[in-house]
mmCIF file of the N, C-alpha and C atoms, coordinates in Angstrom:
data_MODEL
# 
_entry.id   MODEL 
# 
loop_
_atom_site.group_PDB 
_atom_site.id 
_atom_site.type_symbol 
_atom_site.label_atom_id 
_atom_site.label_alt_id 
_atom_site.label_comp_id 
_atom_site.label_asym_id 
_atom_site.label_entity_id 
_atom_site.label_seq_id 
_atom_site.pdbx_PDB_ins_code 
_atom_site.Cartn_x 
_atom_site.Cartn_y 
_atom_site.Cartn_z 
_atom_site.occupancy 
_atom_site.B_iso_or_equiv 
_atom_site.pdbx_formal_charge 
_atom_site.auth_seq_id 
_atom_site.auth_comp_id 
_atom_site.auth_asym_id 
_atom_site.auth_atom_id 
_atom_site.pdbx_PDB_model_num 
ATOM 1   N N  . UNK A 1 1  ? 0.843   -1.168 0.000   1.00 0.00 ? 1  UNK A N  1 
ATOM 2   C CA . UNK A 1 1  ? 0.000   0.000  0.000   1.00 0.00 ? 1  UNK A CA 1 
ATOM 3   C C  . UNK A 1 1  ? 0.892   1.235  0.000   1.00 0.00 ? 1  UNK A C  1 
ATOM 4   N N  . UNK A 1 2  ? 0.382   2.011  -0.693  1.00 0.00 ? 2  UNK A N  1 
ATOM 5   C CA . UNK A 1 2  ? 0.908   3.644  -0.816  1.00 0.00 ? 2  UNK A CA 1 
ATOM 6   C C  . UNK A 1 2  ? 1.228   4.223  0.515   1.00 0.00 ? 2  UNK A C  1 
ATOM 7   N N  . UNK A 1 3  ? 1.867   4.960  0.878   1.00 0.00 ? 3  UNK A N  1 
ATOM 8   C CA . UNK A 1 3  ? 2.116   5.915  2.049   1.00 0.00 ? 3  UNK A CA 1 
ATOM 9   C C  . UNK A 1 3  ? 2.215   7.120  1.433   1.00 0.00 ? 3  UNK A C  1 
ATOM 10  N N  . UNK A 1 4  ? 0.762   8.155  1.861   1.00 0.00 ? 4  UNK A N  1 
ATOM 11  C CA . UNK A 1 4  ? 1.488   9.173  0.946   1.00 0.00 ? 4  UNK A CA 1 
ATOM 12  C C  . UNK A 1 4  ? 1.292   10.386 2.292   1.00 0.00 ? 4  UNK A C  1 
ATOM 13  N N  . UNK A 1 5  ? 2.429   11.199 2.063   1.00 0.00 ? 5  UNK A N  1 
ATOM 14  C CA . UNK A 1 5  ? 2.468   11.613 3.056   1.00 0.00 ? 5  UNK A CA 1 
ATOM 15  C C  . UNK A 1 5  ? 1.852   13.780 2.730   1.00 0.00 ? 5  UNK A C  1 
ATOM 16  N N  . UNK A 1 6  ? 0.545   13.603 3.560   1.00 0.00 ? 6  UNK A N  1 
ATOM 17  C CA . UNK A 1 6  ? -0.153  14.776 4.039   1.00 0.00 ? 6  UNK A CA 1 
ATOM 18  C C  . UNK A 1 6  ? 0.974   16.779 4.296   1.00 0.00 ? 6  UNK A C  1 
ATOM 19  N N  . UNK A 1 7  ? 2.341   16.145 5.193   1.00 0.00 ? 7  UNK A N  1 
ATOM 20  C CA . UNK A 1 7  ? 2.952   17.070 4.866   1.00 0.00 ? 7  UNK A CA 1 
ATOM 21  C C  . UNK A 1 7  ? 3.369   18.074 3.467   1.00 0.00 ? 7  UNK A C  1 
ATOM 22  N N  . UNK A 1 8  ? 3.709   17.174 2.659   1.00 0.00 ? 8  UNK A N  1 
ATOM 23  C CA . UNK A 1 8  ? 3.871   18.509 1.425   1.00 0.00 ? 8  UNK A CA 1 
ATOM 24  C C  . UNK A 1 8  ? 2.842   19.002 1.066   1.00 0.00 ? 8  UNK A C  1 
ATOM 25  N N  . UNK A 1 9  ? 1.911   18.521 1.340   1.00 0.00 ? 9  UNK A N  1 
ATOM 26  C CA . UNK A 1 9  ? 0.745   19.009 0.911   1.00 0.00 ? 9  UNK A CA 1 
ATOM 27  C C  . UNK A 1 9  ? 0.607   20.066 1.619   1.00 0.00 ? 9  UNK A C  1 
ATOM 28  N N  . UNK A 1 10 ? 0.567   20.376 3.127   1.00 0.00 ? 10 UNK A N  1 
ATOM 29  C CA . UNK A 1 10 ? 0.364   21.410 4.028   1.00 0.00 ? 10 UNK A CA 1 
ATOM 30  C C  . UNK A 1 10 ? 1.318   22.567 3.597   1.00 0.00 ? 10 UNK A C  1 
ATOM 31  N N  . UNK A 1 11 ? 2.047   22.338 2.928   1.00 0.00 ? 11 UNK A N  1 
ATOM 32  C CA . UNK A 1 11 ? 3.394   23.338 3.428   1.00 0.00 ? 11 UNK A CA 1 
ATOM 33  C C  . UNK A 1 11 ? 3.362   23.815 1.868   1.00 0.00 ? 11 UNK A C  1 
ATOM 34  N N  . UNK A 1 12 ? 2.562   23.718 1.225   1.00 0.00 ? 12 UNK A N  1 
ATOM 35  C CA . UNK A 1 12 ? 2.185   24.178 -0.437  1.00 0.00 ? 12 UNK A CA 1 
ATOM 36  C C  . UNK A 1 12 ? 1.200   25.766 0.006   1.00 0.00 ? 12 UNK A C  1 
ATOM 37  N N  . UNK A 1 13 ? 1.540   26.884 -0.306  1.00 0.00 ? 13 UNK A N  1 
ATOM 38  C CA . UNK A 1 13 ? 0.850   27.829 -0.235  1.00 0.00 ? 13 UNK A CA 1 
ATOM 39  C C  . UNK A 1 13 ? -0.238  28.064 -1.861  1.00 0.00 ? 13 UNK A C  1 
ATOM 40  N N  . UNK A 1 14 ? -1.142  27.569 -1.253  1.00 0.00 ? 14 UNK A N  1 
ATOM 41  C CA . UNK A 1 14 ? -2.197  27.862 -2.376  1.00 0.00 ? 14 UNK A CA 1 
ATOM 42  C C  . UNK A 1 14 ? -2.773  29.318 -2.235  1.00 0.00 ? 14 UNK A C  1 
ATOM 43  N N  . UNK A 1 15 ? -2.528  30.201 -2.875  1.00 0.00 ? 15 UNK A N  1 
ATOM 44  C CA . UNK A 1 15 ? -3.137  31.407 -2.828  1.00 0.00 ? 15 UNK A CA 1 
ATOM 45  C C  . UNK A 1 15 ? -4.625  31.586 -3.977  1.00 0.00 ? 15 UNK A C  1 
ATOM 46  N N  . UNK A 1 16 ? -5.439  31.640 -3.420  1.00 0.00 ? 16 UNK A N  1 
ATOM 47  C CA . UNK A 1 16 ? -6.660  31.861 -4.545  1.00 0.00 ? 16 UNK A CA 1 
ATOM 48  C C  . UNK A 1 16 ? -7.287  33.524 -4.380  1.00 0.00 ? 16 UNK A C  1 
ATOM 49  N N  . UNK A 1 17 ? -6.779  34.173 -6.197  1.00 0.00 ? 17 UNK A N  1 
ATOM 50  C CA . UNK A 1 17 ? -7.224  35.271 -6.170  1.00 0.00 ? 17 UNK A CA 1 
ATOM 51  C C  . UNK A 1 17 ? -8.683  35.801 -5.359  1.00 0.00 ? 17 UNK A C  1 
ATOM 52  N N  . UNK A 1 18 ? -8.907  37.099 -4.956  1.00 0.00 ? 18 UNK A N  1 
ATOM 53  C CA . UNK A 1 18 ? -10.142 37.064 -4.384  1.00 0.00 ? 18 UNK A CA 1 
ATOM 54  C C  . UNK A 1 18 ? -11.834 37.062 -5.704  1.00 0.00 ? 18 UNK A C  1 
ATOM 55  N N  . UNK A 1 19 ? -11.009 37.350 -6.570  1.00 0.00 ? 19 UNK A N  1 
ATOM 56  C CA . UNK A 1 19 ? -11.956 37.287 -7.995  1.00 0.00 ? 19 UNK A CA 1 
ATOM 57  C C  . UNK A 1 19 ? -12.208 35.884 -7.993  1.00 0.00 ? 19 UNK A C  1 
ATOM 58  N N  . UNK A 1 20 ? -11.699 34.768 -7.731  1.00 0.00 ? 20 UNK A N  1 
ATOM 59  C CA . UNK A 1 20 ? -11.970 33.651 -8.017  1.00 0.00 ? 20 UNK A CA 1 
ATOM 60  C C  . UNK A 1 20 ? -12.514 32.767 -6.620  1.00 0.00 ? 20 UNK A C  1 
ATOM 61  N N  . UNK A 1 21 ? -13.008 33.768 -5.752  1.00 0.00 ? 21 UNK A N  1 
ATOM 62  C CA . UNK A 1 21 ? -13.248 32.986 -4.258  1.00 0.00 ? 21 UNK A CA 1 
ATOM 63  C C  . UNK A 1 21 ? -14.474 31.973 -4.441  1.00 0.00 ? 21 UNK A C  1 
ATOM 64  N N  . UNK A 1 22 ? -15.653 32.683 -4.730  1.00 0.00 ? 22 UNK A N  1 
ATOM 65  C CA . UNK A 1 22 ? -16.922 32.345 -5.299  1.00 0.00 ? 22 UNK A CA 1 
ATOM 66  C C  . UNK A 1 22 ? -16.758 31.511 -6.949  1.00 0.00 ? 22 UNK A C  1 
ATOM 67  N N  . UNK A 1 23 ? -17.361 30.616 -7.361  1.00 0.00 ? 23 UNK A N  1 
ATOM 68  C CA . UNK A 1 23 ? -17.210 30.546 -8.394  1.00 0.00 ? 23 UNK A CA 1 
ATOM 69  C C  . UNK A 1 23 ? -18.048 30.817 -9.465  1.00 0.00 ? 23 UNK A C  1 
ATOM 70  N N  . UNK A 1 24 ? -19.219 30.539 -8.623  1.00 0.00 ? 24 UNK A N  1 
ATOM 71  C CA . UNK A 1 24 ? -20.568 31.042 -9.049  1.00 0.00 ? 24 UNK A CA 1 
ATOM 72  C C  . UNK A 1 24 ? -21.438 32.130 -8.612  1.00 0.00 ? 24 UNK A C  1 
ATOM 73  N N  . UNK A 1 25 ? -21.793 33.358 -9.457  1.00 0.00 ? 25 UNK A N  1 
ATOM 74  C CA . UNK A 1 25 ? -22.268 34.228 -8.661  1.00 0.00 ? 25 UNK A CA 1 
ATOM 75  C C  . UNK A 1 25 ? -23.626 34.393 -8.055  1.00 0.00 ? 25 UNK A C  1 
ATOM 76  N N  . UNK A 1 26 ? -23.752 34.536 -6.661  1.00 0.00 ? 26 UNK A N  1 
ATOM 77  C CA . UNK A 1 26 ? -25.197 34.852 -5.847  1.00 0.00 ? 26 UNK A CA 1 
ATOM 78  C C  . UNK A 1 26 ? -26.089 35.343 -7.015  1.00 0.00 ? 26 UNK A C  1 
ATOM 79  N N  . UNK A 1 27 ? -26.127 36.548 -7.834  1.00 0.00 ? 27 UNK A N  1 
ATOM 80  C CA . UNK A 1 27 ? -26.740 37.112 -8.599  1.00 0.00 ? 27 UNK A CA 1 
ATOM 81  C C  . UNK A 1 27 ? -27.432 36.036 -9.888  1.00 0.00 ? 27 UNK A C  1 
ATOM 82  N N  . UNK A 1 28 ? -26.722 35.403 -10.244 1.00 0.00 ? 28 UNK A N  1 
ATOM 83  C CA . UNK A 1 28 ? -27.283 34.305 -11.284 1.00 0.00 ? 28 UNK A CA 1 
ATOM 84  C C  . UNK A 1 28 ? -27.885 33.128 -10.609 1.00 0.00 ? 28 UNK A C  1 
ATOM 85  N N  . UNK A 1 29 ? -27.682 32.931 -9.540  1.00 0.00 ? 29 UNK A N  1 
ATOM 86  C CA . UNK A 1 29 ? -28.422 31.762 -8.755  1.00 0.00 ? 29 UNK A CA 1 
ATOM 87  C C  . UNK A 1 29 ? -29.361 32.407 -8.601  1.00 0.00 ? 29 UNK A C  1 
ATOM 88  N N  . UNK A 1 30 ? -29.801 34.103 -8.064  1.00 0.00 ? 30 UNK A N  1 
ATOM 89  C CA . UNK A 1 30 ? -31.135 34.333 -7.836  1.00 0.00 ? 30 UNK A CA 1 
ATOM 90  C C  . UNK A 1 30 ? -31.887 34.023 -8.308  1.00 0.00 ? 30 UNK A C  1 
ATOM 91  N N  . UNK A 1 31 ? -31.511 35.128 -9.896  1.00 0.00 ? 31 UNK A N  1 
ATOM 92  C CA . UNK A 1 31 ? -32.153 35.233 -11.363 1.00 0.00 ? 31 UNK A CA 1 
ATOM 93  C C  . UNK A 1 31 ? -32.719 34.099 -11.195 1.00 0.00 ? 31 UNK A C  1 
ATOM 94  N N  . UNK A 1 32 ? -31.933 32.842 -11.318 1.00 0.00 ? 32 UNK A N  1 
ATOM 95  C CA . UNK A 1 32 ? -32.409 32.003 -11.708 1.00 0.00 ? 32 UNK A CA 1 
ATOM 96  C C  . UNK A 1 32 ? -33.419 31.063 -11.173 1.00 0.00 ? 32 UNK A C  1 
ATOM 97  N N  . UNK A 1 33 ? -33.335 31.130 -10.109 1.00 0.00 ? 33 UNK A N  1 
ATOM 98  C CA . UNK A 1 33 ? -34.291 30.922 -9.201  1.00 0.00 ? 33 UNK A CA 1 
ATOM 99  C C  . UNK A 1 33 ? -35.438 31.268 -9.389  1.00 0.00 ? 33 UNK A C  1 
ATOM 100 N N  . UNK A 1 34 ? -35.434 32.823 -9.561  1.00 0.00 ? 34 UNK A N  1 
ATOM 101 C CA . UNK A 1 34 ? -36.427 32.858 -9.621  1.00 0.00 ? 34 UNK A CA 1 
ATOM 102 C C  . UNK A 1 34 ? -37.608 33.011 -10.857 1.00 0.00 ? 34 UNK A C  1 
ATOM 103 N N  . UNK A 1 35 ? -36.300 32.904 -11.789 1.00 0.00 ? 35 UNK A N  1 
ATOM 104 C CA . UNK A 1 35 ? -37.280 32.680 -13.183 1.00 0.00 ? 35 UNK A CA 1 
ATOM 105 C C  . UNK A 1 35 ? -37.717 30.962 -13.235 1.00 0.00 ? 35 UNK A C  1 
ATOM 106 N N  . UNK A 1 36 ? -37.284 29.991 -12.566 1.00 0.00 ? 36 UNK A N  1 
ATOM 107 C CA . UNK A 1 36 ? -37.321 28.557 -12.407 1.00 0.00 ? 36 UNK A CA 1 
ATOM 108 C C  . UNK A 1 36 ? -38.854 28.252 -11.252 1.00 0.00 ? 36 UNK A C  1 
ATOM 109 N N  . UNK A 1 37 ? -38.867 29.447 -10.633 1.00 0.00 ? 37 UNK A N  1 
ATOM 110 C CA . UNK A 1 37 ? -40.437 29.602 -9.820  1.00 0.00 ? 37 UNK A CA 1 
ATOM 111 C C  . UNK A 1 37 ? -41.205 29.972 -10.541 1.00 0.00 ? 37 UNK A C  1 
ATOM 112 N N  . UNK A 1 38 ? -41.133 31.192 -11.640 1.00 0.00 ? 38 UNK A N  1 
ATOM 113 C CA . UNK A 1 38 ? -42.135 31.618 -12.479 1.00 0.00 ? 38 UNK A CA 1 
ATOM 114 C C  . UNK A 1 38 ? -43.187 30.640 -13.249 1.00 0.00 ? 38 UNK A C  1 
ATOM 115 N N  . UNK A 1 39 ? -41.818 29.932 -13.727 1.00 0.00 ? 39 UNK A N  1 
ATOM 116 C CA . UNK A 1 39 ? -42.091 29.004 -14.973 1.00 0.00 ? 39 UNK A CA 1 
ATOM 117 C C  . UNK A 1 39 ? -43.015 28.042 -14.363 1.00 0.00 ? 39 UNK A C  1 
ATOM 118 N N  . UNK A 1 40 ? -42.101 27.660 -12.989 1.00 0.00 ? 40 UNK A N  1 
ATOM 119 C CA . UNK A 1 40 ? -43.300 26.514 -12.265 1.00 0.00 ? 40 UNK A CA 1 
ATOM 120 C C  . UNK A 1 40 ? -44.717 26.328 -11.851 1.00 0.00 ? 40 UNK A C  1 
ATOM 121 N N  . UNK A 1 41 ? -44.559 28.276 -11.136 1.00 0.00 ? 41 UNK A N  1 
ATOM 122 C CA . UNK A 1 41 ? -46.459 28.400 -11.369 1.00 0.00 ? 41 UNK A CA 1 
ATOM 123 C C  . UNK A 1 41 ? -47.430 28.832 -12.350 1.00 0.00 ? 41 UNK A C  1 
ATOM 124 N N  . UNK A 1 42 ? -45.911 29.229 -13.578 1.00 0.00 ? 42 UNK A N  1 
ATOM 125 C CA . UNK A 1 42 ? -47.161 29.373 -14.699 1.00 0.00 ? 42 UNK A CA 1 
ATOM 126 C C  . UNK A 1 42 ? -47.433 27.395 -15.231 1.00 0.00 ? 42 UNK A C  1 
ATOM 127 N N  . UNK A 1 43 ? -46.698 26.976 -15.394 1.00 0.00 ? 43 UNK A N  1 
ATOM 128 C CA . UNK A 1 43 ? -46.994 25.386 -15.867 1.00 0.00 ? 43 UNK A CA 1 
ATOM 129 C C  . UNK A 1 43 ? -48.326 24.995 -14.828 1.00 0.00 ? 43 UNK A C  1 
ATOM 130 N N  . UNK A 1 44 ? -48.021 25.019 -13.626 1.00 0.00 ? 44 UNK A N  1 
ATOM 131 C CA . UNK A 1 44 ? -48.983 24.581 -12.569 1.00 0.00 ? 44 UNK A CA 1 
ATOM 132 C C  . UNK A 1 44 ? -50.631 25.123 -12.879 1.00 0.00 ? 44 UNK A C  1 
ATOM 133 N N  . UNK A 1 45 ? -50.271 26.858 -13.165 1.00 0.00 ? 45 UNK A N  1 
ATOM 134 C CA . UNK A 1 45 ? -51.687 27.161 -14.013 1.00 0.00 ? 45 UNK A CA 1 
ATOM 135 C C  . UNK A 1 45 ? -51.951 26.676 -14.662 1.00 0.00 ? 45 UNK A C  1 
ATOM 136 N N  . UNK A 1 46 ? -51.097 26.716 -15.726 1.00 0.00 ? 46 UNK A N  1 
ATOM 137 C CA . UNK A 1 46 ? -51.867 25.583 -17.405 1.00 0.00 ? 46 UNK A CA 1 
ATOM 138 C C  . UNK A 1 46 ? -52.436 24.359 -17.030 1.00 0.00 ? 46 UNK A C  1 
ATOM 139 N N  . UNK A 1 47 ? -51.892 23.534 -16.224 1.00 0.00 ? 47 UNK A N  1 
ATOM 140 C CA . UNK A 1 47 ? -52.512 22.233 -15.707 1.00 0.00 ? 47 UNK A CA 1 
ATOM 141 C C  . UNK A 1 47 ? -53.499 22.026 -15.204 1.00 0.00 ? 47 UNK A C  1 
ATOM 142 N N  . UNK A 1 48 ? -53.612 23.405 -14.133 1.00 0.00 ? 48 UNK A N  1 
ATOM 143 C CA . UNK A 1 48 ? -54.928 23.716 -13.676 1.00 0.00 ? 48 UNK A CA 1 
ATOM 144 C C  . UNK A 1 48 ? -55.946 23.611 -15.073 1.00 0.00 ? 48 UNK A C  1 
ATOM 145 N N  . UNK A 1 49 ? -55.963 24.974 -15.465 1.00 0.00 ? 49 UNK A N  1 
ATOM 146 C CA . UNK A 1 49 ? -56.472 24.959 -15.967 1.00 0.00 ? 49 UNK A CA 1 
ATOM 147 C C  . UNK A 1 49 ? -57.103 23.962 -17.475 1.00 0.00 ? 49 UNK A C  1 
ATOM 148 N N  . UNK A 1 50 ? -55.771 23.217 -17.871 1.00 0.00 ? 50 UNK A N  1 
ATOM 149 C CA . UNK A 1 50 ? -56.744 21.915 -18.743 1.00 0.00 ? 50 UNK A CA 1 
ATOM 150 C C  . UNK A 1 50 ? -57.405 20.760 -17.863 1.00 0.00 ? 50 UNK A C  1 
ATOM 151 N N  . UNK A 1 51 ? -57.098 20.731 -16.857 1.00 0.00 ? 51 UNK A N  1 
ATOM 152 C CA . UNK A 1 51 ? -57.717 19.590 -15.444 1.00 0.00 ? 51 UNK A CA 1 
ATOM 153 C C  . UNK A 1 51 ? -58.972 20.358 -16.036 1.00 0.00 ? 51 UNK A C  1 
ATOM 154 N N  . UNK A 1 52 ? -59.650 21.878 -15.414 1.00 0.00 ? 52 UNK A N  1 
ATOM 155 C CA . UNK A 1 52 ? -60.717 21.969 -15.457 1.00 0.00 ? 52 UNK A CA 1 
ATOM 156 C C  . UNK A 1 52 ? -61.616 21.882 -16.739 1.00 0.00 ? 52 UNK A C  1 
ATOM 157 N N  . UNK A 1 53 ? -61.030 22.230 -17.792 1.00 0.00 ? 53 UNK A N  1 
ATOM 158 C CA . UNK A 1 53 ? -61.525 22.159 -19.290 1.00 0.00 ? 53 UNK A CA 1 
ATOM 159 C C  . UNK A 1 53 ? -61.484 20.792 -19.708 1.00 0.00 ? 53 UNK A C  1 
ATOM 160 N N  . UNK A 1 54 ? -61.426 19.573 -18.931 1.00 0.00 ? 54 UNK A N  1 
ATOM 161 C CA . UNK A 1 54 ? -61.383 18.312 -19.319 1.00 0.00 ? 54 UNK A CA 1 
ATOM 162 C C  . UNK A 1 54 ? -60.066 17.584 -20.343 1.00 0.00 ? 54 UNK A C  1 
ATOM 163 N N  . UNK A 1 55 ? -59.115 18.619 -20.845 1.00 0.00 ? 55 UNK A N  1 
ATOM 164 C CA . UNK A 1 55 ? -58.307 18.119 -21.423 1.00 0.00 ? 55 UNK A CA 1 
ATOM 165 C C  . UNK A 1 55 ? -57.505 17.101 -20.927 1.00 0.00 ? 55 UNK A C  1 
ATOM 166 N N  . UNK A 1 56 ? -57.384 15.784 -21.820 1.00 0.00 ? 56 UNK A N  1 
ATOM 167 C CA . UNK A 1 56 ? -56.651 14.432 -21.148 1.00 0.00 ? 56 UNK A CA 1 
ATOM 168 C C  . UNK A 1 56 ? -55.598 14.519 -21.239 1.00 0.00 ? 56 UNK A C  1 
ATOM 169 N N  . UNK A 1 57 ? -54.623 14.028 -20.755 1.00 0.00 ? 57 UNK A N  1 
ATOM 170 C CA . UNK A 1 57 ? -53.010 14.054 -21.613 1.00 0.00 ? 57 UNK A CA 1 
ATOM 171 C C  . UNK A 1 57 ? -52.895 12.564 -21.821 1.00 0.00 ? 57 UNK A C  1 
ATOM 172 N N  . UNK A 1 58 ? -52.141 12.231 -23.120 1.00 0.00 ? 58 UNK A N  1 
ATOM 173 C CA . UNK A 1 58 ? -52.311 11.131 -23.520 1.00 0.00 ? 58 UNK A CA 1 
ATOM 174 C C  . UNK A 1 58 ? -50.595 10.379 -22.493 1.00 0.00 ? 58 UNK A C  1 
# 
């Protein structure tokens, strides 16, 4: 079996720019969010509404 040893690893200074802290931005997760809710209660209407107009789905 391997022995691999945890020290060099510690003693490696990884510096990560502060531009690159986040990778993904808060702002596009909102958006998106909340255009991904829109969509959901407009679909949920349409359904409603062919439930009540008798439309079947095949």
């Amino acid at each position: 079996m391997n022995n691999i040893s945890t020290d060099s690893l510690a003693s490696e200074n990884i510096t990560v720019p502060e531009s690159q802290v986040t990778l993904l931005p808060r702002s596009a997760w909102n958006s998106q969010l909340a255009y991904l809710r829109i969509i959901f209660r407009a679909k949920k209407a349409l359904d409603r509404i062919e439930k009540e107009a008798g439309v079947c789905k095949s």
